[in-house]
C-alpha positions in Angstrom: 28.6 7.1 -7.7 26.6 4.1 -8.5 25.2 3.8 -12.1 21.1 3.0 -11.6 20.7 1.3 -14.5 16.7 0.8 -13.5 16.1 4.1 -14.9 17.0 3.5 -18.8 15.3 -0.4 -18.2 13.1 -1.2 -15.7 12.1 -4.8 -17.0 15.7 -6.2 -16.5 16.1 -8.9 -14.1 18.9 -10.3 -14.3 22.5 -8.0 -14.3 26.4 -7.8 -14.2 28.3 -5.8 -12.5 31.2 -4.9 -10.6 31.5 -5.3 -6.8 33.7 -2.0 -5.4 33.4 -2.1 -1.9 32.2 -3.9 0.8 30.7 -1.7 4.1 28.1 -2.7 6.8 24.6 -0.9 7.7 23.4 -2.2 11.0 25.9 -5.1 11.0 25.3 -6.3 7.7 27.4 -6.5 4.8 26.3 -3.9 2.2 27.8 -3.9 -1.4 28.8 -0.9 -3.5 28.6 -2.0 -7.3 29.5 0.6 -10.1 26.0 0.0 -11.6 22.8 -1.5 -10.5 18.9 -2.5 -11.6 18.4 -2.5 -7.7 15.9 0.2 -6.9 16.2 1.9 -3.6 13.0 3.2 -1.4 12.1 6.1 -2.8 9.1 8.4 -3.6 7.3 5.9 -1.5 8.2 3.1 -3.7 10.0 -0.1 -1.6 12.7 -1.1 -2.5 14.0 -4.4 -4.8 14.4 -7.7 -3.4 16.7 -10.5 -4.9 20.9 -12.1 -5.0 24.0 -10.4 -5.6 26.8 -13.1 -6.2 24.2 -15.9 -4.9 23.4 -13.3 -1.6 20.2 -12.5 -0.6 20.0 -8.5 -0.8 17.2 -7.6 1.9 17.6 -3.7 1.5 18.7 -1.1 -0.7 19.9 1.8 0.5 21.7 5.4 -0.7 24.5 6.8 0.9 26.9 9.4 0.2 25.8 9.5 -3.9 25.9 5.6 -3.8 23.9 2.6 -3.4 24.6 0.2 -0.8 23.2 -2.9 -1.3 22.1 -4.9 2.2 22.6 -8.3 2.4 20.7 -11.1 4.7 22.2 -11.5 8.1 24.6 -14.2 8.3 25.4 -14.2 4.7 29.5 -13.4 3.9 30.1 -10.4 0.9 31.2 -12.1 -2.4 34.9 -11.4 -3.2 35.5 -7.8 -5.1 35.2 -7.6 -8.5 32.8 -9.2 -11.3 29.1 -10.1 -9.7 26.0 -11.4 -10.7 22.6 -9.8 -10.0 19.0 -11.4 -10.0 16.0 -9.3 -9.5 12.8 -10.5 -7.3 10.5 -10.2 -11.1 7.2 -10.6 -9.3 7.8 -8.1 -6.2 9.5 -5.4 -8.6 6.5 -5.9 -11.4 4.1 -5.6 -8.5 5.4 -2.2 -7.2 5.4 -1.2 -11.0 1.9 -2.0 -11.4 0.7 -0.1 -8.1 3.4 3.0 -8.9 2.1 3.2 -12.5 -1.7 3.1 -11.2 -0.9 5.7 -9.0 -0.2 7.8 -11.7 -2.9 7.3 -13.3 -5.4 7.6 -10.6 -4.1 10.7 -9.3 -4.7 12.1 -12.9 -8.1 11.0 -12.7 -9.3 12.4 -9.7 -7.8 15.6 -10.4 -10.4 16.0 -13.6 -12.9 14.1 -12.6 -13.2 15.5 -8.8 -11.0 18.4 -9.0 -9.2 17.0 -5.9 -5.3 16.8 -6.0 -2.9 14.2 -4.4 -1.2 15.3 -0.9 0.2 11.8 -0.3 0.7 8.8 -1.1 1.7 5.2 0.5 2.7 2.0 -1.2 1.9 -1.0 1.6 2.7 -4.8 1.1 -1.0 -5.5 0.5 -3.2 -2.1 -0.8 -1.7 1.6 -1.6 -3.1 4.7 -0.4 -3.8 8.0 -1.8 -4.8 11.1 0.7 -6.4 13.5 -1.5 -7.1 17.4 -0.7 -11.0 17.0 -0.2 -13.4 16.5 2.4 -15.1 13.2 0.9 -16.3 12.1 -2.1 -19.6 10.7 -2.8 -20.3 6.8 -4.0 -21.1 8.1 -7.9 -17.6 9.9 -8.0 -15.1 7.2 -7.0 -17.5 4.9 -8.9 -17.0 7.7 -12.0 -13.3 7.8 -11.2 -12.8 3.6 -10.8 -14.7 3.7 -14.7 -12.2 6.3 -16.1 -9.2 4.4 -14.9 -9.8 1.4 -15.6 -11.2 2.5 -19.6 -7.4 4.2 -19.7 -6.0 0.9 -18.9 -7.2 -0.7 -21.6 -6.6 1.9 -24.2 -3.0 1.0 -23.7 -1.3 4.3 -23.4 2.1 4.6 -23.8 3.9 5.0 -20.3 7.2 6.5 -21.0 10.4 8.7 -19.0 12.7 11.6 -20.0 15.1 13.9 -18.3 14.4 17.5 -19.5 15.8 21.0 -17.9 14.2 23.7 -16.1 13.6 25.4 -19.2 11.5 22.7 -20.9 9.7 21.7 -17.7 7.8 25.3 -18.2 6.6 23.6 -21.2 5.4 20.7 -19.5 1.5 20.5 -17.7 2.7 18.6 -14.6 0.5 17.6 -11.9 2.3 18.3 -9.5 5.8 20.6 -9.0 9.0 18.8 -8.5 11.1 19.2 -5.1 13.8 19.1 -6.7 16.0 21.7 -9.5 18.2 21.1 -12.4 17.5 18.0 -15.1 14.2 16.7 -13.9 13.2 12.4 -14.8 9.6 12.9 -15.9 7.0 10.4 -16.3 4.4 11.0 -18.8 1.2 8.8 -19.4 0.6 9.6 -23.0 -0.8 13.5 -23.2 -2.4 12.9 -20.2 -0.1 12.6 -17.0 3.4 14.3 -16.8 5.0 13.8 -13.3 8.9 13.9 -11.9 9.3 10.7 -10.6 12.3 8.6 -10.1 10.3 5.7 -9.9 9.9 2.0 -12.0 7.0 2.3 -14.3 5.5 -0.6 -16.9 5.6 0.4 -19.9 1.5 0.9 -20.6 -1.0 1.3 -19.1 -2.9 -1.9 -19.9 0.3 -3.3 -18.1 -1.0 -1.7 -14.7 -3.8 -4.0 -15.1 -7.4 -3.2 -13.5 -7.4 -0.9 -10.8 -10.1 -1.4 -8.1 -10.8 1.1 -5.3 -11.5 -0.2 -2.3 -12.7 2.3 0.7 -12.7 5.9 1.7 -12.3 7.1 4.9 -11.6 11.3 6.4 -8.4 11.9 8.0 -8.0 15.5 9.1 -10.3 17.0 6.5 -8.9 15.0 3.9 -9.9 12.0 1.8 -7.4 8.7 2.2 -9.0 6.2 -0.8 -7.5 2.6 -0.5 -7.0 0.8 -4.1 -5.5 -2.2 -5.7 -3.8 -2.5 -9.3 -3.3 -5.7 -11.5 -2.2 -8.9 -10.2 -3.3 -7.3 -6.7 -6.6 -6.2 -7.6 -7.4 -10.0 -9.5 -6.5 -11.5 -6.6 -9.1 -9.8 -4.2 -11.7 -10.2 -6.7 -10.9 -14.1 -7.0 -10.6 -13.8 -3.3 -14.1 -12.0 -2.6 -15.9 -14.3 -5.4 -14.7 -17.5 -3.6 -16.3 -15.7 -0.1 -19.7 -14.8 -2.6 -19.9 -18.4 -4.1 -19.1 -20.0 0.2 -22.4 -17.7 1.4 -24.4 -18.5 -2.1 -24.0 -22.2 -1.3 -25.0 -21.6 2.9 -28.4 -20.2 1.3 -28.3 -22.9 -1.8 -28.5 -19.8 -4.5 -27.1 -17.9 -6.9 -24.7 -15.4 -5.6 -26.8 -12.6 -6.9 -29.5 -13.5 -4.6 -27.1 -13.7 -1.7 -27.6 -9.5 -0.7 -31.4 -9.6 -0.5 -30.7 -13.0 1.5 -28.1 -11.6 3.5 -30.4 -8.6 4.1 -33.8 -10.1 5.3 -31.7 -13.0 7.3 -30.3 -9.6 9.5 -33.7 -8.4 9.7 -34.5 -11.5 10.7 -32.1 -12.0 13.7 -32.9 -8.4 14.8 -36.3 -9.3 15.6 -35.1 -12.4 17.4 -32.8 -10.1 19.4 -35.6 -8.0 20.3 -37.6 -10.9 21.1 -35.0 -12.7 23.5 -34.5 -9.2 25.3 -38.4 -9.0 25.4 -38.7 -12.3 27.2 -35.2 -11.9 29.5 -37.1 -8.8 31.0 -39.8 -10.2 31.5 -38.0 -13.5 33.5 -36.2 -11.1 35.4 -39.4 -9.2 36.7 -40.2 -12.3 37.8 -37.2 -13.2 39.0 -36.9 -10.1 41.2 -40.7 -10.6 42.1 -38.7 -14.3 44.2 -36.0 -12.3 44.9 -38.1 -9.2 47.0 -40.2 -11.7 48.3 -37.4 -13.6 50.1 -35.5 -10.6 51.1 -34.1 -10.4 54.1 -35.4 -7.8 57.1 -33.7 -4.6 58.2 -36.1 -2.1 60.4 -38.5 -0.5 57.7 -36.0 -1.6 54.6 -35.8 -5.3 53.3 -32.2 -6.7 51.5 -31.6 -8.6 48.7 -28.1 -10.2 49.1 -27.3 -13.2 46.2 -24.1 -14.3 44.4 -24.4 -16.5 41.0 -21.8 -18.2 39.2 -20.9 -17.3 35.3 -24.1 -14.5 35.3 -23.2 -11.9 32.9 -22.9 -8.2 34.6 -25.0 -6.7 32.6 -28.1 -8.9 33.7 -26.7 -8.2 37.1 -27.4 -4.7 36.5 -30.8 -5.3 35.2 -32.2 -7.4 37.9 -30.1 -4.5 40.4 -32.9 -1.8 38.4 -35.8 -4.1 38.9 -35.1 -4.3 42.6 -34.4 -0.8 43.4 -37.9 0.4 41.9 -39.8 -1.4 44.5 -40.2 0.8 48.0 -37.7 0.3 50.6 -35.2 -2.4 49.0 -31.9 -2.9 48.9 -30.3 -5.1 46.6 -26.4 -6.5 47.3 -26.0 -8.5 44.0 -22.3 -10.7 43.0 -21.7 -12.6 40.0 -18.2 -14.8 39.3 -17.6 -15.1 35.2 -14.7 -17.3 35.2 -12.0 -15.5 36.9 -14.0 -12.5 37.1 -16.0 -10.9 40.0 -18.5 -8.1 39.5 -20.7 -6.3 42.6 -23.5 -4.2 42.1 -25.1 -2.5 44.7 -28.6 -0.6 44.4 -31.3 0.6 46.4 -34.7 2.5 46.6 -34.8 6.4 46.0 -36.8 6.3 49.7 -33.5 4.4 51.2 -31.5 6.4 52.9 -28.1 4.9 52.4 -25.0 5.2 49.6 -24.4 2.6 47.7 -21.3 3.8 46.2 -19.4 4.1 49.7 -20.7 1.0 50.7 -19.3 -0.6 47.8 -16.0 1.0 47.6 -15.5 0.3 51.7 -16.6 -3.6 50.6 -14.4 -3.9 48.1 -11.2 -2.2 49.8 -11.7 -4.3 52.6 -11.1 -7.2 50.0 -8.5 -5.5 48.0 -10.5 -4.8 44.9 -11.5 -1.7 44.0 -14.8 0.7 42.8 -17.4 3.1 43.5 -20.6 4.7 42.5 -23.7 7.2 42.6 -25.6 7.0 46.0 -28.4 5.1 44.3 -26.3 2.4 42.7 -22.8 1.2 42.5 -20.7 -1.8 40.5 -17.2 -2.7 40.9 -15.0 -5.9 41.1 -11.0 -6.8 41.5 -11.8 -9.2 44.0 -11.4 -13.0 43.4 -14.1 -15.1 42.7 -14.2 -17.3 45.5 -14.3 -14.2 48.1 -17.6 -12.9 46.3 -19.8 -14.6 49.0 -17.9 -13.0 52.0 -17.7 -9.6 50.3 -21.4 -9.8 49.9 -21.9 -10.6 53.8 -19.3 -7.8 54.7 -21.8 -5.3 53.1 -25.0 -6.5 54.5 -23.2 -6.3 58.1 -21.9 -2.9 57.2 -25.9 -2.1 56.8 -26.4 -2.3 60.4 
């Protein structure tokens, strides 16, 4: 059984040991040493990166009591016996920092919001907690993001011991373990005591800040995104770079840029509404040329027109406008690139469907669609069959 020597030091990066045995997982060479600082995924935690004998390990594994160390593809096992390990510092330090802040945050919801920890996940850029509650307001992840962060810097002692069944009845743990016998407890200076087989720093001031960064429900629970140390420094220089970029577009200081950013969207609402104001009203008009060029059929006139690159919703505008004056028909086609939309429409006093009109149009051109009697849209036709699709429906009129 390999020796995981990451337990008694988790801040040593560099290792001898003894190669064993050599086996493959998936085709790759994995290595069995008597002792290693590689940590394996567990509890959620990834695993280590770094060399073995000069080999990149890309995985670490357990299997059958021991460790199995996963090298690169393409590289060749080192020869049995005496090898040399290097840990990746910054990616182990990293998942310390986020494992630690877990911790710590779970803690601090518990007392702060009564809400305990169901889950967690450790991802490549933010870690996730899924807490047993609804939601939580603004004010109490603001309350809780305070506390954590005021527990980082009073440094507390982050430390790990193995104790039996009969002292862990002693022990105010957070959580239960899922596991019996001699039990690896974490405990965050008389305030946090978990089983964990995790890597942990050694204080809390080494986790760093912690910033929480969203909330969202997932099946009556609470998932809260957050960031600790090196992470969490990096978003903020990140997001003050972005603050300082829209500062300078308004040539301000970056506390103005909300109250800018606020009446500028204001602004380009009432723009919006303006431009939809004035489209209507050109397509009024629009429909007024369009009605008054119609075509004749009996006591019905018809509108049939195809434009190039006209968006379908206008199309579907200008289709209402037309179908509100007495005795119209409209047969409308725009292209948009390689796209082809038809819309069909007619007056509530016209007594013809527009939706088997359409759909017999467009079959007979190997598109596809359909519609209420009153109006219809569809497409799958090419573009450059729009203008003969349009003249099959007006024929089909009679």
């Amino acid at each position: 059984m390999t020796i995981r020597r990451y337990y008694d030091d988790a801040y040593c990066t560099s290792f001898d040991a003894t190669l064993l045995a050599v086996t493959e997982v998936q085709g790759q060479p994995a290595l069995v040493l008597d002792a290693t600082y590689f940590y394996l995924t567990s509890g959620g935690q990834p695993h280590d990166l770094g060399t073995l004998g000069g080999c990149a390990v890309t995985d670490v594994i357990a299997q059958d009591g021991q460790i199995l160390h996963v090298l690169a593809a393409g590289e060749s096992a080192p020869p049995l016996g005496p090898v040399h390990g290097v840990i990746d510092w910054p990616r182990r330090f990293d998942h310390m920092q986020q494992h630690s802040g877990q911790h710590l945050l779970s803690q601090v919801f518990v007392r702060e919001t009564g809400c305990e920890t169901v889950s967690v996940h450790f991802g490549a850029q933010e870690s996730t907690l899924d807490l047993e509650c609804a939601t939580l307001s603004a004010a109490q992840l603001a309350r809780v993001e305070q506390v954590a962060n005021d527990l980082v810097a009073a440094a507390l002692p982050i430390t790990a011991t193995l104790v039996d069944e009969a002292a862990l009845a002693t022990l105010p743990l957070r959580r239960p373990p899922a596991v019996r016998g001699q039990i690896r407890i974490v405990e965050i200076q008389a305030f946090d005591y978990s089983a964990c087989g995790g890597t942990h720093v050694r204080n809390t001031a080494e986790i760093g800040p912690i910033k929480l960064l969203r909330q969202e429900r997932r099946r009556g629970q609470t998932r809260v995104s957050f960031l600790c140390g090196k992470r969490a420094i990096a978003d903020y220089m990140r997001k003050h770079e972005l603050l300082v970029q829209a500062a300078a577009h308004y040539s301000t200081d970056v506390e103005q840029v909300p109250d800018l950013m606020g009446r500028a969207v204001e602004q380009i609402k009432a723009y919006q509404r303006q431009v939809e104001e004035l489209t209507t009203q050109l397509l009024r008009y629009e429909a007024a040329e369009l009605l008054a060029a119609a075509q004749p059929l009996g006591d019905w006139r018809v509108v049939v027109r195809c434009w190039d690159d006209r968006p379908a919703d206008t199309l579907k505008t200008l289709a209402t406008l037309l179908q509100a004056a007495p005795g119209t028909i409209a047969l409308l086609a725009t292209t948009a690139g390689d796209k082809t939309t038809l819309v069909f429409a007619r007056s509530a006093d016209v007594d013809r469907h527009m939706g088997n009109l359409l759909r017999a149009t467009l079959q007979a051109f190997g598109g596809g669609g359909g519609g209420r009697p009153e109006l219809a849209q569809g497409g799958g036709i090419p573009p450059a069959q729009a203008a003969a699709a349009l003249d099959h429906a007006r024929a089909g009129l009679g």
